[in-house]
C-alpha positions as CSV (number, residue, x, y, z in Angstrom):
1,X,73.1,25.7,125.9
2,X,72.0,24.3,129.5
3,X,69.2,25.5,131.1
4,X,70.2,28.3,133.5
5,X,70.3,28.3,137.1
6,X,68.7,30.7,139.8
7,X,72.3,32.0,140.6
8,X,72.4,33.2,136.8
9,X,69.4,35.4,137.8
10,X,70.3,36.7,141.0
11,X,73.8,37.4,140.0
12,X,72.3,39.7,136.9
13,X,70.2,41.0,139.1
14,X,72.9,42.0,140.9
15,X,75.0,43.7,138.7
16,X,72.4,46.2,138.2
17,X,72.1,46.7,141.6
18,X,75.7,47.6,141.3
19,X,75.7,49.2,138.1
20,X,73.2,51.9,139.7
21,X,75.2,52.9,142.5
22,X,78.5,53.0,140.7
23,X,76.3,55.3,137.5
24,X,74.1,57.0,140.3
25,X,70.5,55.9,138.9
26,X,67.8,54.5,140.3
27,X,67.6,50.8,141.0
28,X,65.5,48.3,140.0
29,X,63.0,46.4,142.0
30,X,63.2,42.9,143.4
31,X,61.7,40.7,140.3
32,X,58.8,38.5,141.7
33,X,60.2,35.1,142.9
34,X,63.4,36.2,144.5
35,X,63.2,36.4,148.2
36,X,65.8,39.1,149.8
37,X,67.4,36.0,152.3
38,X,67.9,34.6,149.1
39,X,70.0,37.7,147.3
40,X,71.8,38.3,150.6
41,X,73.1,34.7,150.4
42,X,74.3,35.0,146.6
43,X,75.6,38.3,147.4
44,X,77.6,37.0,150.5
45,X,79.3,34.3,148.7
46,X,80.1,37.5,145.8
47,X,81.3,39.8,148.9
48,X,79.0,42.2,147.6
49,X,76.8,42.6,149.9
50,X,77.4,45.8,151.5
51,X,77.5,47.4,148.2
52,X,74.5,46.2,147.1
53,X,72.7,47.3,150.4
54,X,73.5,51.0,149.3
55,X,70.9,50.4,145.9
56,X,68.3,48.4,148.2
57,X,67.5,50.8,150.9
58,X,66.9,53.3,147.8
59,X,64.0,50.5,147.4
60,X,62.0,51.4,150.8
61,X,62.6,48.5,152.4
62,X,62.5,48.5,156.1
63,X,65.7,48.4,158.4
64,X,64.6,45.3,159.7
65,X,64.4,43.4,156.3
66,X,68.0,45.0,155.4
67,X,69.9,44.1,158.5
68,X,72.3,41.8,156.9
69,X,73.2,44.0,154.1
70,X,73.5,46.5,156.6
71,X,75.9,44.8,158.7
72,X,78.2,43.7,156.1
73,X,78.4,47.9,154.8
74,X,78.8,49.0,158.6
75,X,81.8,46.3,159.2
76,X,83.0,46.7,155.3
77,X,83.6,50.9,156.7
78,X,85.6,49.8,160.2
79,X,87.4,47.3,157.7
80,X,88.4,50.2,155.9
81,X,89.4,53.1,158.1
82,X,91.8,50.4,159.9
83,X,93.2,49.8,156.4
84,X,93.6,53.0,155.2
85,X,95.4,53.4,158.9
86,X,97.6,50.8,158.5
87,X,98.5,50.9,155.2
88,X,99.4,54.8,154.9
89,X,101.8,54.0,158.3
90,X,103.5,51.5,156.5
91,X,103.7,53.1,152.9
92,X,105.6,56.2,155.0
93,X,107.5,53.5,157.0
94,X,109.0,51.8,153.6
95,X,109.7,56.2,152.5
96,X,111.4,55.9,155.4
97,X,113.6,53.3,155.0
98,X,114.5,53.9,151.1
99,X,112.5,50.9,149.9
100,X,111.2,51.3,146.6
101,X,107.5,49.8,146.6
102,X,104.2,49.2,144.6
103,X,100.5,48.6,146.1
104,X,98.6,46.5,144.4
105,X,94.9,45.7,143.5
106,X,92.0,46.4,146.3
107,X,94.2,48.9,148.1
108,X,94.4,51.3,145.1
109,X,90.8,50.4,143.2
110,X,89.2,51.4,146.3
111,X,89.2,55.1,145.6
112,X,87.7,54.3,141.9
113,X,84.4,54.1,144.1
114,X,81.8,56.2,145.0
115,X,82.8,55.5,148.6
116,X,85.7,53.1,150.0
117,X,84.0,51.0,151.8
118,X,82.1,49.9,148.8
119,X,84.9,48.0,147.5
120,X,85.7,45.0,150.1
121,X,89.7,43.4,150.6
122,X,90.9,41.4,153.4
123,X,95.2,42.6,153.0
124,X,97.4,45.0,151.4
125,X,99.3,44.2,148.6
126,X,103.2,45.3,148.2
127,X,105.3,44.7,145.2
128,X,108.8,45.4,146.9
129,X,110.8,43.1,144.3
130,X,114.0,41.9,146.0
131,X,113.6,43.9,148.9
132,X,111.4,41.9,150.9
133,X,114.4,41.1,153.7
134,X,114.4,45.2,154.3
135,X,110.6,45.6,153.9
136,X,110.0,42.4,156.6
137,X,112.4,44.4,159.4
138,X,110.3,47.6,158.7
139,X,106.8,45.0,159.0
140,X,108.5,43.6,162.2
141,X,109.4,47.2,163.9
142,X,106.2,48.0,163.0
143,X,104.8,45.1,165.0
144,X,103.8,43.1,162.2
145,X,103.8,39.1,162.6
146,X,105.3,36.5,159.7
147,X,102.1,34.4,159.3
148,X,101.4,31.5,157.1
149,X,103.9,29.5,154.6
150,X,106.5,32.1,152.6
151,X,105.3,31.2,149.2
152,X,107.7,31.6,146.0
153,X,106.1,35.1,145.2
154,X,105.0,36.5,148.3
155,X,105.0,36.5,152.2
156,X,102.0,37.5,154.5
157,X,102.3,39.2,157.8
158,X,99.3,40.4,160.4
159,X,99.7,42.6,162.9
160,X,96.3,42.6,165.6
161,X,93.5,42.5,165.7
162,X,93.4,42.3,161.7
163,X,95.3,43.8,159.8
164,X,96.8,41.2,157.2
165,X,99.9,42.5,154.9
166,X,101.0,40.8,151.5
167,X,104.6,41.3,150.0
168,X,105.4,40.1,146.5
169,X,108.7,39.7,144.9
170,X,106.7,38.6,141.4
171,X,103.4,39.8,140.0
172,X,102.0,36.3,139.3
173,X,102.8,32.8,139.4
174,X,105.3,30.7,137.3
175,X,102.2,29.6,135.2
176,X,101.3,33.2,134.7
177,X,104.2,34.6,132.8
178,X,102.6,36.4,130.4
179,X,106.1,36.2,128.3
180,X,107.9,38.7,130.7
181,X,106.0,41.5,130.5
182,X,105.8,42.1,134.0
183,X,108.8,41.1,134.9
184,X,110.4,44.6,135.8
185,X,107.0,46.2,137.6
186,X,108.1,49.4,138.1
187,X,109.0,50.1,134.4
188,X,104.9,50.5,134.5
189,X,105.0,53.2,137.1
190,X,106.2,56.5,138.5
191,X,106.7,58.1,141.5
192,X,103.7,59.6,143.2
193,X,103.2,63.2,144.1
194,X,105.8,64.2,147.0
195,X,107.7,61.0,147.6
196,X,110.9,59.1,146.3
197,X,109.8,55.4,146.8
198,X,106.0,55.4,146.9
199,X,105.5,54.1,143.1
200,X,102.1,54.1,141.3
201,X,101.0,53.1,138.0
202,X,100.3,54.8,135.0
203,X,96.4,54.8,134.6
204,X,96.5,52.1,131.3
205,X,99.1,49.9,133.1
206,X,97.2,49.7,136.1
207,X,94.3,48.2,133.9
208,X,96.3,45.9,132.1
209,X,98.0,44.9,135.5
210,X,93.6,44.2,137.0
211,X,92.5,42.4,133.7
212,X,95.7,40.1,133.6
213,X,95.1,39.3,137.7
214,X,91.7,38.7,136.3
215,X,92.6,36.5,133.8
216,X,94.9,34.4,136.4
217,X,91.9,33.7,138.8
218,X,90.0,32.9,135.9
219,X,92.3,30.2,134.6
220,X,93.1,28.8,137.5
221,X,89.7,28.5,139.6
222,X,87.0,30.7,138.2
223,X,86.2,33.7,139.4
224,X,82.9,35.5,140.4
225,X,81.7,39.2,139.5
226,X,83.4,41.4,142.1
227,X,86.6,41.2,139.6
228,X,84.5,42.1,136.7
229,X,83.0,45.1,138.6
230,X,86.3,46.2,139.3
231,X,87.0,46.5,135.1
232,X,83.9,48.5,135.1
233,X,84.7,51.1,137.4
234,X,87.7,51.4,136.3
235,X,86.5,52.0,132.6
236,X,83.4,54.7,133.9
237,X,85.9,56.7,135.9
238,X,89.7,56.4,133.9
239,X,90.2,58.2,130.5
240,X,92.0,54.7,129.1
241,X,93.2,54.5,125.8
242,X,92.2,51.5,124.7
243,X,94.5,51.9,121.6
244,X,97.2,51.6,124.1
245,X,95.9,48.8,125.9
246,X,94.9,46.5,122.9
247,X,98.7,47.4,121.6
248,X,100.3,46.6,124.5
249,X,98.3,43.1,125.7
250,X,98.3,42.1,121.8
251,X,102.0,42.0,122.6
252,X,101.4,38.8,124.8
253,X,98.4,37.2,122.9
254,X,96.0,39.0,125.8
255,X,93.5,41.0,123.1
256,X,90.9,38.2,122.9
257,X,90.4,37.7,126.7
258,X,90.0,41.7,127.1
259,X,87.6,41.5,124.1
260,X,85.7,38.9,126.0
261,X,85.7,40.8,129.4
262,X,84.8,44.4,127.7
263,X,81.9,42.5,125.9
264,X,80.5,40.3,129.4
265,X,80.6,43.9,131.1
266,X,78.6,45.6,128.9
267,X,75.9,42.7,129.3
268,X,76.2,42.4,133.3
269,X,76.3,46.2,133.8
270,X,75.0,48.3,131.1
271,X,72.3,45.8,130.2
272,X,73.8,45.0,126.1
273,X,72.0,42.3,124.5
274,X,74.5,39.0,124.9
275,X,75.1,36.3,122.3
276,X,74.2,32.5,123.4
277,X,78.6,32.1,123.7
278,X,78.1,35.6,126.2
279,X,75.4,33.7,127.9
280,X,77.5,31.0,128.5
281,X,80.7,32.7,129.8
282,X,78.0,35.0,131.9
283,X,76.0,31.6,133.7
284,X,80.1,30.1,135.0
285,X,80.7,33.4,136.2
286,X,77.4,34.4,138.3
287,X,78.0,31.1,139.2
288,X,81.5,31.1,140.9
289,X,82.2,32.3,144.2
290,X,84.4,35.6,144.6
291,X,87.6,33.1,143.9
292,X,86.3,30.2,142.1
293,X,86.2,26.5,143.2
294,X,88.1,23.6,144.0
295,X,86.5,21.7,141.4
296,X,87.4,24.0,138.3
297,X,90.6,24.2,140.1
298,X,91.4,20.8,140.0
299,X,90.1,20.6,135.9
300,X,92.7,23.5,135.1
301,X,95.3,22.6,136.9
302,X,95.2,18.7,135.3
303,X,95.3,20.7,131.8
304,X,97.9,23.4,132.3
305,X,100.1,20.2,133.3
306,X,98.9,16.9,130.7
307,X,96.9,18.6,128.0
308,X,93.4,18.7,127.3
309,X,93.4,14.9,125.8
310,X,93.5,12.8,129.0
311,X,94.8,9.4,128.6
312,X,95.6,6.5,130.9
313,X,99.5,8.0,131.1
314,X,97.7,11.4,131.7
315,X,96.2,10.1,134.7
316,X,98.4,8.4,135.8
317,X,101.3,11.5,136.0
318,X,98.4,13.7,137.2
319,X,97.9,11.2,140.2
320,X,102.0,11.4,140.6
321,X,102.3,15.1,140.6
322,X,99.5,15.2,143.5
323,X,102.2,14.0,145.8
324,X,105.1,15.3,143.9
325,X,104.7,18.6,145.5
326,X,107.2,21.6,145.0
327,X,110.4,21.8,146.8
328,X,109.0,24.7,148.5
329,X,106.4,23.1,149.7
330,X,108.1,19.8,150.7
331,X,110.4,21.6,152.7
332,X,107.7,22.9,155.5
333,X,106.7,19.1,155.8
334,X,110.4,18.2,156.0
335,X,112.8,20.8,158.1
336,X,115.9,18.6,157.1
337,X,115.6,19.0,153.1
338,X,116.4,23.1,154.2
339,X,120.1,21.3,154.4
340,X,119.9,18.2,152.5
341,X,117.7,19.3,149.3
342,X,118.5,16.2,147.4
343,X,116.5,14.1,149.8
344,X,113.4,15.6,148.0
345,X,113.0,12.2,145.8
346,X,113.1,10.0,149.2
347,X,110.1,12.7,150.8
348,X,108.2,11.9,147.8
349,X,107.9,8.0,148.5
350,X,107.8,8.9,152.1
351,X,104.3,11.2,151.8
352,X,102.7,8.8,149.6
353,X,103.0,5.4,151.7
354,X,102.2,7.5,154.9
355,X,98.8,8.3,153.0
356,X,98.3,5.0,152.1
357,X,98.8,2.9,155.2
358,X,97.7,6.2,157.7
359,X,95.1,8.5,155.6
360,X,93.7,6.2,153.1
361,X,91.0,8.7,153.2
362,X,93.8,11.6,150.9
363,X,94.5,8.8,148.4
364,X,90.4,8.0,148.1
365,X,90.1,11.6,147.4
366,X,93.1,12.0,144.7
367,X,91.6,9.2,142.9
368,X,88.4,10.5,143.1
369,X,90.0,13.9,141.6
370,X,91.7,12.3,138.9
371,X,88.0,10.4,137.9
372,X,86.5,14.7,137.7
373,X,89.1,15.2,134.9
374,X,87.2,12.4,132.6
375,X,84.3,14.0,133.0
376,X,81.7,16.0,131.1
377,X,82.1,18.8,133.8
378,X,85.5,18.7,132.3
379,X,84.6,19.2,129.0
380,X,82.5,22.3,130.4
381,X,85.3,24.1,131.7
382,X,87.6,23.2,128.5
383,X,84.8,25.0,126.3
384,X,84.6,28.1,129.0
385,X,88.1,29.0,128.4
386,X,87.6,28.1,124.8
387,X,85.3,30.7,123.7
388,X,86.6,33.3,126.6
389,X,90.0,33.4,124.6
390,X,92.0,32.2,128.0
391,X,94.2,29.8,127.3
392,X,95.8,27.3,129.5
393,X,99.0,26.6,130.0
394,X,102.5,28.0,131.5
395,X,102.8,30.7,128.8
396,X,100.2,32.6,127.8
């Protein structure tokens, strides 16, 4: 096992930070050699920072030395009023207007904390299905803008000076199947008290629905500890059955990465003593931003497509699909394939020699992406995902 890094530290230090406010206890001190500029910059990059500012001024520490922290609670409440604003006007404007709808993630998980604002998000999530034509009029009346690319499974709208709304016809990804099991959402849910559109899930669902968004950030960039805080609040304040939840995520070869994530919570926030393989999967985690990297991104995303063996073919079809971009995608580069679709071939050849005789500098960095993938950072990632039971690949 590699020696481990400061971040390794600071981020365990953190989760008991964490751990104390979510349990009410008393936190523990600073250990000698980390500096609070230091912590505040770890926890920055974690967006935990204004929760963690709620255990340090238990600590005595004077306003002055806590001013960061504090800053990032006092904007984290604004943040949140606005949103809870916004996103009840609009859950009554989809009532309204018949539109059968699901929030998702940070809006709901929220209210699993001791306070709101404890738990940072930057949008609301919707799961509206096929109704996202009638849900975009009601965004629009509402004076919501269209912002962004419309990806294949959602659209994002703002409406000033920041609110930012997400609609999703799917779930997850292509990649992230999970053999169907979400593909008919609201089979998970049921209507919430008083209203005939508003759905919510059923308390095990919902945790199945957090772990498997978990698992996609995992597998396809990393992920940092604010998603694995989330599974521990949800476990201290939901009666799950667990019987349930093993049954159900058994059903789609899911068991071993919730065995893996129940384990790596007990070490970050209950203080369990970890095995050298926890150790491990603990060190790439306190070591990822919020979202992951690039890097990891670029390691998964060669694997999911050309296997774990790479090969001079493999890199050589990796280096291909870099420019063979989705349809989807193409078209915002190219207006005319919205009416002439079997052009896409032509675009292909088109993007590539435009990089090579006018940005050089995009091919230099594709090659440069396809040498990462033969390296032993590769290997690294490969054994993560091993031993954390999260496999790679379109089906799961």
């Amino acid at each position: 096992m590699k020696n481990l890094s400061a971040n390794f530290f600071y981020g365990l230090y953190t989760c008991r930070l964490l751990s104390s406010v979510i349990n009410d206890a008393e936190p523990l001190g600073l250990p000698e050699k980390m500096t609070l500029e230091e912590l505040y910059a770890y926890q920055k990059d974690q967006d935990v920072s204004n929760m963690a500012y709620v255990a340090l001024k238990k600590l005595g520490y004077k306003a002055a030395e806590l001013s960061s922290f504090a800053e990032d609670y006092k904007l984290n409440v604004l943040r949140e009023a606005r949103f809870e604003l916004a996103g009840q006007q609009v859950f009554d404007a989809f009532e309204k207007a018949g539109i059968d709808f699901l929030p998702l993630k940070g809006a709901l998980l929220k209210n699993l904390y001791p306070n709101p604002a404890l738990r940072t998000f930057t949008d609301i999530d919707i799961y509206v299905g096929d109704k996202i034509g009638e849900a975009e009029k009601v965004l629009f009346e509402l004076g919501y803008e269209k912002t962004g690319a419309e990806d294949h499974n959602d659209v994002s709208y703002t409406k000033k000076p920041s609110i930012h709304i997400e609609l999703h016809r799917d779930l997850f990804p292509d990649d992230y199947d999970f053999e169907g099991y979400f593909d008919d959402p609201f089979k998970h849910t049921e209507l919430k008290d008083g209203y005939g559109h508003f759905r919510v899930y059923r308390t095990d669902d919902f945790f199945i629905h957090v772990l498997c968004h978990l698992y996609k950030h995992f597998t396809f960039g990393g992920c940092g500890l604010r998603q694995y805080l989330d599974i521990y609040v949800m476990i201290k304040k939901l009666g799950l059955d667990f019987e349930y939840i093993r049954s159900e995520l058994e059903s789609f070869g899911m068991s071993g990465f919730l065995e893996t994530t129940l384990t790596l919570n007990r070490f970050f926030f209950d203080g369990e003593k970890p095995s050298e393989e926890t150790v491990e999967i603990a060190d790439f985690v306190l070591n990822n931003t919020t979202f992951g990297s690039a890097d990891i991104r670029l390691v998964l995303d060669y694997d999911k497509g050309h296997g774990e063996k790479r090969s001079l073919w493999g890199n050589i079809m990796y280096f291909a699909d870099r420019w063979q971009l989705k349809y989807s995608q193409m078209k915002l580069r190219y207006r005319f394939l919205k009416y002439f679709p079997f052009l896409l071939p032509f675009c292909w050849i088109h993007r590539f020699f435009a990089a090579l005789f006018f940005r050089r500098n995009v091919i230099k960095a594709s090659v440069n992406d396809v040498g990462k993938m033969n390296s032993d950072f590769s290997d690294y990632i490969n054994h993560i995902m091993e031993i954390s039971n999260a496999k790679v690949g379109k089906s799961n």
